[in-house]
N, CA, C and O atoms as a Tripos MOL2 file, in Angstrom:
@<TRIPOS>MOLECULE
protein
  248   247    62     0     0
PROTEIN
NO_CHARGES

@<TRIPOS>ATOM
      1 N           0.8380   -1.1790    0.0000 N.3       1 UNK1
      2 CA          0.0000    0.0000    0.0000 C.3       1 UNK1
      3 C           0.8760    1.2330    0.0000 C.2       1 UNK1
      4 O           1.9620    1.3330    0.5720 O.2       1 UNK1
      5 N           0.2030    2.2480   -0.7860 N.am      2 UNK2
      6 CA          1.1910    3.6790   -0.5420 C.3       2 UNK2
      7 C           0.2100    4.5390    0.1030 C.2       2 UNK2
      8 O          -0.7930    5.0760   -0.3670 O.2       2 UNK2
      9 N           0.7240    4.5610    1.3280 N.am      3 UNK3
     10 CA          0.5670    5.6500    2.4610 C.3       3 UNK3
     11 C           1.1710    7.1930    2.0820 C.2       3 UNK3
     12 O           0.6060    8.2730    2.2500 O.2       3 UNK3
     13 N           2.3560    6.9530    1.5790 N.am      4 UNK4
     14 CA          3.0050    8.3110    1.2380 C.3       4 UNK4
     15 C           2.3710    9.1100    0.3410 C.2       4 UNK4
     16 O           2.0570   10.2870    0.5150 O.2       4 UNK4
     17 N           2.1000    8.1000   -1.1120 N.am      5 UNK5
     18 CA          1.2480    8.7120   -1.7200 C.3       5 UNK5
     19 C          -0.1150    9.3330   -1.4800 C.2       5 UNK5
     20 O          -0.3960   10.4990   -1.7530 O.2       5 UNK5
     21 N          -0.8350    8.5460   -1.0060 N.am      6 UNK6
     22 CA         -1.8080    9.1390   -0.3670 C.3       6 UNK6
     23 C          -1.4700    9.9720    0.1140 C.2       6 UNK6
     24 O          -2.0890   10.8180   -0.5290 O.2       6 UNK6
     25 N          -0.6510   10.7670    1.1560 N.am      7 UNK7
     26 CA         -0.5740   11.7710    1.9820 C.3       7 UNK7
     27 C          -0.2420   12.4830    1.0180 C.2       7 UNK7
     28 O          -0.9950   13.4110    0.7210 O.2       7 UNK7
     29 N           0.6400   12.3250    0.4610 N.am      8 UNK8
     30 CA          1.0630   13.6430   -0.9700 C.3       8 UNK8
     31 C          -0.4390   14.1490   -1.2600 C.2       8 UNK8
     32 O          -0.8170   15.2530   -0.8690 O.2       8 UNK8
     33 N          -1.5400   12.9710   -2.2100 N.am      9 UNK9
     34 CA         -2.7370   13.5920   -3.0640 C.3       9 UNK9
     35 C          -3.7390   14.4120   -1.7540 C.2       9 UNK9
     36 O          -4.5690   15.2910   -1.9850 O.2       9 UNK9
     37 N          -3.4570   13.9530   -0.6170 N.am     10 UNK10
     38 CA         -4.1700   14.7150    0.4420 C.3      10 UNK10
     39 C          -3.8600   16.0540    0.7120 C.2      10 UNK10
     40 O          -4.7370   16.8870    0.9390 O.2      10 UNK10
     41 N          -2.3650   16.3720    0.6970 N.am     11 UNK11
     42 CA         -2.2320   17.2870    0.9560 C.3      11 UNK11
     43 C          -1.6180   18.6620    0.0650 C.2      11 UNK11
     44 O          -1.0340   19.6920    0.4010 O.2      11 UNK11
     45 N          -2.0750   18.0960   -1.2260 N.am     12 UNK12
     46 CA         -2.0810   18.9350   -2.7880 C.3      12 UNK12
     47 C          -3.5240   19.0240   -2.3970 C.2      12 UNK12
     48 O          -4.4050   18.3460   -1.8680 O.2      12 UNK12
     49 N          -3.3000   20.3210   -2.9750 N.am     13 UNK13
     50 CA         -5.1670   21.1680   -4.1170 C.3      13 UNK13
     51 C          -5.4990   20.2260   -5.5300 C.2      13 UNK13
     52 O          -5.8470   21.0880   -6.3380 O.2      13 UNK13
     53 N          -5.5440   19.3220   -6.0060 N.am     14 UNK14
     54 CA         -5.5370   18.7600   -6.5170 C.3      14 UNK14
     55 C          -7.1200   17.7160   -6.8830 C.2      14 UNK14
     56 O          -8.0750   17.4690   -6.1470 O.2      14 UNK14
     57 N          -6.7960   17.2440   -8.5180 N.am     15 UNK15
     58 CA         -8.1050   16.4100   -8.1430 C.3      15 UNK15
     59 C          -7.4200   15.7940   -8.4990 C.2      15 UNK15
     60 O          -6.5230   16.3720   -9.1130 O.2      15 UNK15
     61 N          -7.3210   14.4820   -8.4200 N.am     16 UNK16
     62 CA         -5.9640   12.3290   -8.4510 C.3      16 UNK16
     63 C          -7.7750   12.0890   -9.0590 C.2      16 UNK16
     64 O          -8.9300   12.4060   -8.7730 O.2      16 UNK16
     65 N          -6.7250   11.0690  -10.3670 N.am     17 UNK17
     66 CA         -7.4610    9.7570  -10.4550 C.3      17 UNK17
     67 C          -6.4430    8.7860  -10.5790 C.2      17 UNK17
     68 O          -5.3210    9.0240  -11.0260 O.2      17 UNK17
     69 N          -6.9470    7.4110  -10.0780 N.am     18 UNK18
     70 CA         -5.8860    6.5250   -9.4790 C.3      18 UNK18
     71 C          -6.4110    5.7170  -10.8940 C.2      18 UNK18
     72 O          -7.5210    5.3340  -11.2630 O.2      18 UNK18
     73 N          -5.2660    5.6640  -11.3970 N.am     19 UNK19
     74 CA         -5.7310    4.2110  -13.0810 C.3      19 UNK19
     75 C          -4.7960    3.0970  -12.6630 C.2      19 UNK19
     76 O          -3.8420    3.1420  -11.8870 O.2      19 UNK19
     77 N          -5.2490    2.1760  -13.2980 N.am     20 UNK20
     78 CA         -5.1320    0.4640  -13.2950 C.3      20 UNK20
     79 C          -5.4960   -0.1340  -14.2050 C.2      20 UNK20
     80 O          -6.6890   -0.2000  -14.5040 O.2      20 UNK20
     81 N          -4.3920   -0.8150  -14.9790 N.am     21 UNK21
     82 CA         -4.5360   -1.2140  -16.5760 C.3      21 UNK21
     83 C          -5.3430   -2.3470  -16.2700 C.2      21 UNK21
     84 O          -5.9430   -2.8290  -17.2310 O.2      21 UNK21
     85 N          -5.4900   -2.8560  -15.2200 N.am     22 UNK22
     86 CA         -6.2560   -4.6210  -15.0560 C.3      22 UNK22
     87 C          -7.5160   -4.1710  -13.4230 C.2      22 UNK22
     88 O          -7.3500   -3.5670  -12.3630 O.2      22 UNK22
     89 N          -8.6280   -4.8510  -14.0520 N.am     23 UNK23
     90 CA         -9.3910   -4.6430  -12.5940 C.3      23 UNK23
     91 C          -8.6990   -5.3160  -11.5390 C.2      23 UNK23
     92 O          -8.4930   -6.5200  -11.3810 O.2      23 UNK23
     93 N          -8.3500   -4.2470  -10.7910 N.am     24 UNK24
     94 CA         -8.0360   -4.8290   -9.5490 C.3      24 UNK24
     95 C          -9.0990   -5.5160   -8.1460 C.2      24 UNK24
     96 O          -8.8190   -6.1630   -7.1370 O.2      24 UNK24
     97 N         -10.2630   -5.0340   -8.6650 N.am     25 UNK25
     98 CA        -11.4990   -6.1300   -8.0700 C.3      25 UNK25
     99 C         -11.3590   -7.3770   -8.1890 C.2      25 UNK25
    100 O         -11.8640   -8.0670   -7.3030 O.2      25 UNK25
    101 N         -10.5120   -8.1690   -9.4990 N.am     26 UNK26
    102 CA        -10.6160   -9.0900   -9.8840 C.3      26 UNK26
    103 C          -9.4370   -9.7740   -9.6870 C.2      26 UNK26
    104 O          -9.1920  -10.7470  -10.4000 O.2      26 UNK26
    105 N          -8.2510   -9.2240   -8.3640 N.am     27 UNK27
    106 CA         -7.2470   -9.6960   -8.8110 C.3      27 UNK27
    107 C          -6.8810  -10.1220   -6.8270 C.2      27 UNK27
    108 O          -7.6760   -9.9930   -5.8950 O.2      27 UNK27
    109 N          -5.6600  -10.5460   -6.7820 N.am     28 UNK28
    110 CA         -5.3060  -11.2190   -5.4040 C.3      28 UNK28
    111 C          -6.0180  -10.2660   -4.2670 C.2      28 UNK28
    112 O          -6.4390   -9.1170   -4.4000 O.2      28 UNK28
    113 N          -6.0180  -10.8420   -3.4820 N.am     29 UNK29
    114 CA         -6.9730  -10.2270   -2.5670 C.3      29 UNK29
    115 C          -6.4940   -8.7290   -1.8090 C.2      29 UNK29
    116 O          -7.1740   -7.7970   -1.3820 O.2      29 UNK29
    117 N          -4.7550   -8.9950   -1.8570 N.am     30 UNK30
    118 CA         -3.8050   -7.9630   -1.6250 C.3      30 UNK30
    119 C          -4.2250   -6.5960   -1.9890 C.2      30 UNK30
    120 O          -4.3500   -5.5670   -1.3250 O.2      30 UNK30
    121 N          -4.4470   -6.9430   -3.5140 N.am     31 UNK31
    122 CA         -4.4020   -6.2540   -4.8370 C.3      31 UNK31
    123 C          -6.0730   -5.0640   -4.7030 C.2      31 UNK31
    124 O          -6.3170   -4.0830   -5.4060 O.2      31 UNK31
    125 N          -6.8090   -5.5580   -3.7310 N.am     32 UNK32
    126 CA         -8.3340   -5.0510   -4.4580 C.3      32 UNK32
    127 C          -8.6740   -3.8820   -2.9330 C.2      32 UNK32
    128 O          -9.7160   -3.2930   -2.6480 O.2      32 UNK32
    129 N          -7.5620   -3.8940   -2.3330 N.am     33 UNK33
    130 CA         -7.5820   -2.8310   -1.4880 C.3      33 UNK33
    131 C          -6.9110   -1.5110   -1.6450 C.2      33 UNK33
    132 O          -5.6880   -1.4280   -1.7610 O.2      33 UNK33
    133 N          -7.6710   -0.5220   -1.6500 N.am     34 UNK34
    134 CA         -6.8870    0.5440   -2.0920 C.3      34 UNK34
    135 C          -6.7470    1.8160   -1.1500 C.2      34 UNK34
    136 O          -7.6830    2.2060   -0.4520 O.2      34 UNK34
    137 N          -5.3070    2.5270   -1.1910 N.am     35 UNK35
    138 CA         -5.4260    3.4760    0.2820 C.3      35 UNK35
    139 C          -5.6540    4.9230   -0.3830 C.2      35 UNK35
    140 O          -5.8280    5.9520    0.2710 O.2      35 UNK35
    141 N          -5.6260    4.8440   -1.7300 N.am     36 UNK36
    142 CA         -5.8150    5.9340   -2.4310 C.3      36 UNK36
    143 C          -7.0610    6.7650   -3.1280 C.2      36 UNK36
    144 O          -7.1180    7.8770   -3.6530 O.2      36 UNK36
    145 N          -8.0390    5.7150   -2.8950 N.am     37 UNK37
    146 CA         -9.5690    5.8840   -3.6050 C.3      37 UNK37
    147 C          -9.8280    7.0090   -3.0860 C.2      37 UNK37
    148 O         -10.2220    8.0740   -3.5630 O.2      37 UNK37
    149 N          -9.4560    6.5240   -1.6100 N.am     38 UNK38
    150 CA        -10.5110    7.7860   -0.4940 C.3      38 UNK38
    151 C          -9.9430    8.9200   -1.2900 C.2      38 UNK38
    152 O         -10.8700    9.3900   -1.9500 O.2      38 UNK38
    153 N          -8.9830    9.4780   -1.4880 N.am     39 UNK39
    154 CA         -8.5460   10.9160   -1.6110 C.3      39 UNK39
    155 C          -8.3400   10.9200   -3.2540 C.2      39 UNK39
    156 O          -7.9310   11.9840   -3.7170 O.2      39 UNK39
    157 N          -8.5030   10.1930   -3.8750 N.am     40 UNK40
    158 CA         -9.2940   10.6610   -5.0790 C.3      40 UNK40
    159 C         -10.4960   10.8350   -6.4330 C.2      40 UNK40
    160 O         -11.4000   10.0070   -6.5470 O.2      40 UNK40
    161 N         -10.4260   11.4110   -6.9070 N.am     41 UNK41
    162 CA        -11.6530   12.1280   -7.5360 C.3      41 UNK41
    163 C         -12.2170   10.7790   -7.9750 C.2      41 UNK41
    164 O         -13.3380   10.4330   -7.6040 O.2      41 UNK41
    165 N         -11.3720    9.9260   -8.8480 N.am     42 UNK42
    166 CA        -12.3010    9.3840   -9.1010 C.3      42 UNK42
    167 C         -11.0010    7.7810   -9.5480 C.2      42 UNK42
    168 O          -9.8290    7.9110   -9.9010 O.2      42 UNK42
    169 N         -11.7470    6.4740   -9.3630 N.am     43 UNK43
    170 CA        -10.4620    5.4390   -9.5120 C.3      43 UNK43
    171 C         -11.2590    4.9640  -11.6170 C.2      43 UNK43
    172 O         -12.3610    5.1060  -12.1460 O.2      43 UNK43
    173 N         -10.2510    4.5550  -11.9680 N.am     44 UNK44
    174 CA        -10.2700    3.9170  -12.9410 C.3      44 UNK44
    175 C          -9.3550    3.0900  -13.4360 C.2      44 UNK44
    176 O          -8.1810    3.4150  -13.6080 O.2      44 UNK44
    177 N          -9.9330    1.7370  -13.7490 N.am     45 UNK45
    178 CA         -9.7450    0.4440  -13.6840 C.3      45 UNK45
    179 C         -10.0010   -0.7340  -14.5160 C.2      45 UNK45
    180 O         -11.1700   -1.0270  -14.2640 O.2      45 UNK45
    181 N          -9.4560   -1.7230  -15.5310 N.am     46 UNK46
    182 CA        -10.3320   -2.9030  -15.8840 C.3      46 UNK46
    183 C          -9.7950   -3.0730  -17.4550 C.2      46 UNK46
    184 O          -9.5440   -4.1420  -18.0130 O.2      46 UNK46
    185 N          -9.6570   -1.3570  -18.1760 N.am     47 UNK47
    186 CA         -9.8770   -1.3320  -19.1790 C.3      47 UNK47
    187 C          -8.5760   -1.4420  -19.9160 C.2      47 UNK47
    188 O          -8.7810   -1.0710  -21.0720 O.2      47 UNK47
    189 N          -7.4330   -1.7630  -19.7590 N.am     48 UNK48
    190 CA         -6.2890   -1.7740  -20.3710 C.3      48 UNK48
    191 C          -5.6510   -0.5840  -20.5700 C.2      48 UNK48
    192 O          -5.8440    0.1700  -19.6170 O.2      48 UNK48
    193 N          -4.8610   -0.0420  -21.5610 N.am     49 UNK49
    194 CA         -4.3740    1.0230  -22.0870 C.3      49 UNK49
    195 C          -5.4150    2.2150  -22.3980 C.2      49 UNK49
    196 O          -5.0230    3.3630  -22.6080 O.2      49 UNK49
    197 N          -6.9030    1.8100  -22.4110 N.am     50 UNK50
    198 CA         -7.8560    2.2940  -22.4690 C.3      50 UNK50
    199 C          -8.3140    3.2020  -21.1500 C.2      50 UNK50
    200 O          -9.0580    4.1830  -21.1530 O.2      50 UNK50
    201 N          -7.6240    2.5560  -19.9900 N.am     51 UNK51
    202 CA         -7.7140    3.0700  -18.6390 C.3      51 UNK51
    203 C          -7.1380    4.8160  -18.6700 C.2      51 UNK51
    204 O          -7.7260    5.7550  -18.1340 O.2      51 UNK51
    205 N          -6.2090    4.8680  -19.2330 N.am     52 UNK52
    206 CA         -5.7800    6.2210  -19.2500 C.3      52 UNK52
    207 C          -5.9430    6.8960  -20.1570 C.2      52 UNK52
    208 O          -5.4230    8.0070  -20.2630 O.2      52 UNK52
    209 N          -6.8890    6.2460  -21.2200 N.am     53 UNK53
    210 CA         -7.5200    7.5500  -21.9340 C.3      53 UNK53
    211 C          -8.4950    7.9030  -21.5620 C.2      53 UNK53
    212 O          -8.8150    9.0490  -21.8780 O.2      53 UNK53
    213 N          -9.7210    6.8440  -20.4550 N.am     54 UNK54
    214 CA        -10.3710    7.7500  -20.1420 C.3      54 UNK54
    215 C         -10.4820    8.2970  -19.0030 C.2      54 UNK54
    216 O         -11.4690    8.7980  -18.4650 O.2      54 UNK54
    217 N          -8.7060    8.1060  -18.4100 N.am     55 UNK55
    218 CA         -8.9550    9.0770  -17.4500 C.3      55 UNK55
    219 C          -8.4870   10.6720  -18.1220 C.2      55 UNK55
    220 O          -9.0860   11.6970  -17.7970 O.2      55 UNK55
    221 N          -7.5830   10.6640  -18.8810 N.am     56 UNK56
    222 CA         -7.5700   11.7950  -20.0130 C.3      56 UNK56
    223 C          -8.9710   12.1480  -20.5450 C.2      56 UNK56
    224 O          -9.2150   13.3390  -20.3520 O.2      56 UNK56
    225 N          -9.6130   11.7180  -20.9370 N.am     57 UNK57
    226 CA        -11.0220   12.3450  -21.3430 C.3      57 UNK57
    227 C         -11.9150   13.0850  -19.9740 C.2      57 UNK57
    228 O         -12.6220   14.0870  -20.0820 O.2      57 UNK57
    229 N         -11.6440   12.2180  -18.5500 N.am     58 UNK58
    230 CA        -12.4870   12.8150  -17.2840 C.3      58 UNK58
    231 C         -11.4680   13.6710  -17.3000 C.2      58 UNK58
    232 O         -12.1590   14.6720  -17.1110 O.2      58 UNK58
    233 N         -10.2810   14.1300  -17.3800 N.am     59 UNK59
    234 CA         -9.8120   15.3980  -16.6830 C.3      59 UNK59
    235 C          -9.9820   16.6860  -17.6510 C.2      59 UNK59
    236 O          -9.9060   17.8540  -17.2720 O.2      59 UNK59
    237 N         -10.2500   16.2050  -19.1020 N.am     60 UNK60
    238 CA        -10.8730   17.7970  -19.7980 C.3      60 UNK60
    239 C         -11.8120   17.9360  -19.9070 C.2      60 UNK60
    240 O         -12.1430   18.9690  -20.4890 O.2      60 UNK60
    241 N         -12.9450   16.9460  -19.3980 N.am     61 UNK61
    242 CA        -14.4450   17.5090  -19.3340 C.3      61 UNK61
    243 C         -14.5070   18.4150  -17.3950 C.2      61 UNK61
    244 O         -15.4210   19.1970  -17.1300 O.2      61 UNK61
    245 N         -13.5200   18.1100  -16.4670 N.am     62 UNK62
    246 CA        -13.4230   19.0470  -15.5480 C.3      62 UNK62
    247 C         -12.7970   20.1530  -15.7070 C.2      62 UNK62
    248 O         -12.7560   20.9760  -14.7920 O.2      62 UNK62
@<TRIPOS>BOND
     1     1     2 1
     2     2     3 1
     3     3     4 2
     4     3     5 am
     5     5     6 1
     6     6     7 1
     7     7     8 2
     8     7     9 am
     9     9    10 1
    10    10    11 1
    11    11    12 2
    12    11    13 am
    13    13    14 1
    14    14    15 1
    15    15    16 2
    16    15    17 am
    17    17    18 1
    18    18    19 1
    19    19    20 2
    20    19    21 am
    21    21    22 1
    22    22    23 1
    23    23    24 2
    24    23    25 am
    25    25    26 1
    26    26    27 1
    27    27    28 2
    28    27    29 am
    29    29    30 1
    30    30    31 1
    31    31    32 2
    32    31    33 am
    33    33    34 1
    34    34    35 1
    35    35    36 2
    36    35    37 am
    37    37    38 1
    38    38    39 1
    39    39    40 2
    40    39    41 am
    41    41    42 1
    42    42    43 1
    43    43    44 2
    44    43    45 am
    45    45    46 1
    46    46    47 1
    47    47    48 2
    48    47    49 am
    49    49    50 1
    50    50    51 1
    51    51    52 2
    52    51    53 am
    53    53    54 1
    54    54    55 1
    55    55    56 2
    56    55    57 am
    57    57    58 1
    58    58    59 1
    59    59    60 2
    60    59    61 am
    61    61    62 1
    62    62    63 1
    63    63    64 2
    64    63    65 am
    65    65    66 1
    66    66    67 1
    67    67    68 2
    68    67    69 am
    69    69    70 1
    70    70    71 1
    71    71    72 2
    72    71    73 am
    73    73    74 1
    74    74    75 1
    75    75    76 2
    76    75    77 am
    77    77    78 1
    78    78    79 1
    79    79    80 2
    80    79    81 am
    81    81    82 1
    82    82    83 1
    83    83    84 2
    84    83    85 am
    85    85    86 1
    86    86    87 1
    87    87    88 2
    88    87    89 am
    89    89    90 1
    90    90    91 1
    91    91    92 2
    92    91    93 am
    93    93    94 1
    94    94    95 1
    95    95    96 2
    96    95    97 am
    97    97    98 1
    98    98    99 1
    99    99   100 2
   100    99   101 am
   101   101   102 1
   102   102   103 1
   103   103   104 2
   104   103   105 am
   105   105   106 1
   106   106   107 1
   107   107   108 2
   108   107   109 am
   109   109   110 1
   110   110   111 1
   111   111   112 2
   112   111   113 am
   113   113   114 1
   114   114   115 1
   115   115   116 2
   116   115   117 am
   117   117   118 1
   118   118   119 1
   119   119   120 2
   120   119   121 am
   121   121   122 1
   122   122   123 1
   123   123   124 2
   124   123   125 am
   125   125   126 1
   126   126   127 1
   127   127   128 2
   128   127   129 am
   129   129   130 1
   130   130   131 1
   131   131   132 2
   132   131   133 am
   133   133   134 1
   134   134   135 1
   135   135   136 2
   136   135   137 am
   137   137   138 1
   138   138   139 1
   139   139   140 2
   140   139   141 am
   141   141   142 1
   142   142   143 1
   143   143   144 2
   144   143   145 am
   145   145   146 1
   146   146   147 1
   147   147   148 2
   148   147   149 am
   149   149   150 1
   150   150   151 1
   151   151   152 2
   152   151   153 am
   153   153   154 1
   154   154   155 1
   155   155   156 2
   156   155   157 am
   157   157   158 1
   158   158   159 1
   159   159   160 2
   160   159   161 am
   161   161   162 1
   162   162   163 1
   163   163   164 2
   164   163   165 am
   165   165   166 1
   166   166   167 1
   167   167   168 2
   168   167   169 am
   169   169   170 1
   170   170   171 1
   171   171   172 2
   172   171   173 am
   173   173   174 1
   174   174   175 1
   175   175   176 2
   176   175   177 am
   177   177   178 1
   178   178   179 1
   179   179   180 2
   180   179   181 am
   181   181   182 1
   182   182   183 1
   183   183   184 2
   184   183   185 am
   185   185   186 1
   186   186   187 1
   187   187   188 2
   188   187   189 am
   189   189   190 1
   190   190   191 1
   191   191   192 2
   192   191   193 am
   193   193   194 1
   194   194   195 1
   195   195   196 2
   196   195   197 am
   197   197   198 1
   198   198   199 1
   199   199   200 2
   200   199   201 am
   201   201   202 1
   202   202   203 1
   203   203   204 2
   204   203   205 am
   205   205   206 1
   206   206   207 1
   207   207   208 2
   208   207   209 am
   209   209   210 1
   210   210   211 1
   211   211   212 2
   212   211   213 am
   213   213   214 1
   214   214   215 1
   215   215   216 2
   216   215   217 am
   217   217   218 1
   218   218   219 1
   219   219   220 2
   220   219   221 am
   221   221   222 1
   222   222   223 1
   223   223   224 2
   224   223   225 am
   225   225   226 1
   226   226   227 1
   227   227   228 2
   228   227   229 am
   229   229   230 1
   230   230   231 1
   231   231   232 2
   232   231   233 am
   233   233   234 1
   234   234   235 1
   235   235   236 2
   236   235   237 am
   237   237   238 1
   238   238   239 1
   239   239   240 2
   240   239   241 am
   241   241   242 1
   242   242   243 1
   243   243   244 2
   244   243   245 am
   245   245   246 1
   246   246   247 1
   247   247   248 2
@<TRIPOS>SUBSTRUCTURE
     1 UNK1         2 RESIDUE 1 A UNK
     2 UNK2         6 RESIDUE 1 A UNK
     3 UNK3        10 RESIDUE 1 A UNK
     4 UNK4        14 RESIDUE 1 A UNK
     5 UNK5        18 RESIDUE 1 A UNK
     6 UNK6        22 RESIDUE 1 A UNK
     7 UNK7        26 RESIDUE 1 A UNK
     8 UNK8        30 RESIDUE 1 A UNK
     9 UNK9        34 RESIDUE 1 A UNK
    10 UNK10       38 RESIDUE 1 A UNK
    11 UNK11       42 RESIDUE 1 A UNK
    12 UNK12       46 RESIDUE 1 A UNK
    13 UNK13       50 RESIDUE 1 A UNK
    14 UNK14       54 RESIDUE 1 A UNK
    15 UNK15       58 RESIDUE 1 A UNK
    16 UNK16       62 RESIDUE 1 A UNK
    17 UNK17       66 RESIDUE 1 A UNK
    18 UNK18       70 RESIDUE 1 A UNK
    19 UNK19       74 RESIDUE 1 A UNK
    20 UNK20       78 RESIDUE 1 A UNK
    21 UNK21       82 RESIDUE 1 A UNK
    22 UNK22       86 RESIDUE 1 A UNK
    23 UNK23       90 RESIDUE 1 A UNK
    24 UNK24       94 RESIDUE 1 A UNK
    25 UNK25       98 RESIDUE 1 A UNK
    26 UNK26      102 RESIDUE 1 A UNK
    27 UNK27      106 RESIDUE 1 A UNK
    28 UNK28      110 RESIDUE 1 A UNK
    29 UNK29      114 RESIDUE 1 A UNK
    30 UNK30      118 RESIDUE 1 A UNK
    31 UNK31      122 RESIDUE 1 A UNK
    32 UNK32      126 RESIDUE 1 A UNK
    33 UNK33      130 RESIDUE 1 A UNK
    34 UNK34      134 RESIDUE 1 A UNK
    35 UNK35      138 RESIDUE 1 A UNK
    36 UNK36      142 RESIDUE 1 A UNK
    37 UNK37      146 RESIDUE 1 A UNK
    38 UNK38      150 RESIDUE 1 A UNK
    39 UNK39      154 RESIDUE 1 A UNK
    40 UNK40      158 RESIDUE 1 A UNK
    41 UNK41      162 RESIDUE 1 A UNK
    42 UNK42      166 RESIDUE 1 A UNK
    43 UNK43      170 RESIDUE 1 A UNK
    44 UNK44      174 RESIDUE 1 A UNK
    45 UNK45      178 RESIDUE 1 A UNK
    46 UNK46      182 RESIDUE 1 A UNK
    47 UNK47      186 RESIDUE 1 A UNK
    48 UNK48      190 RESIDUE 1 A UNK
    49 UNK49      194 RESIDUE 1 A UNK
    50 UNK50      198 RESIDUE 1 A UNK
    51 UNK51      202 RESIDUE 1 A UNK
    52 UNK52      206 RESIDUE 1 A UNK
    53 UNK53      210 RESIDUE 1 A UNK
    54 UNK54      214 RESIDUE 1 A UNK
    55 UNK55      218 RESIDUE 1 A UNK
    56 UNK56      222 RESIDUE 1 A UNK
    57 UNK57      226 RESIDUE 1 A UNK
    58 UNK58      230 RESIDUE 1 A UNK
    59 UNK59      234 RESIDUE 1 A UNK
    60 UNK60      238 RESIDUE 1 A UNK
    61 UNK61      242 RESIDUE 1 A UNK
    62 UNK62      246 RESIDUE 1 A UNK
């Protein structure tokens, strides 16, 4: 888990989206806990290389 990170996106003005080329719902049990959701805007997940385009598409419609 990244604690640090988290504290970084907490303590930026900032909006975080946390991407993940593979659902991590679907993966070791380790894997499907996340310390970063809470503090950001929004998680995205599942979709492959596809994951970060649409988190590129959510950050210019904000």
């Amino acid at each position: 888990y990244s604690y640090a990170i988290r504290d970084a996106i907490k303590a930026v003005d900032i909006k975080a989206i946390e991407v993940h080329l593979s659902d991590i719902k679907n993966r070791e049990s380790f894997r499907k806990k996340s310390v970063i959701r809470p503090v950001c805007k929004r998680q995205i997940c599942g979709l492959g290389k596809n994951s970060y385009i649409k988190a590129i598409d959510f950050c210019m419609e904000q």
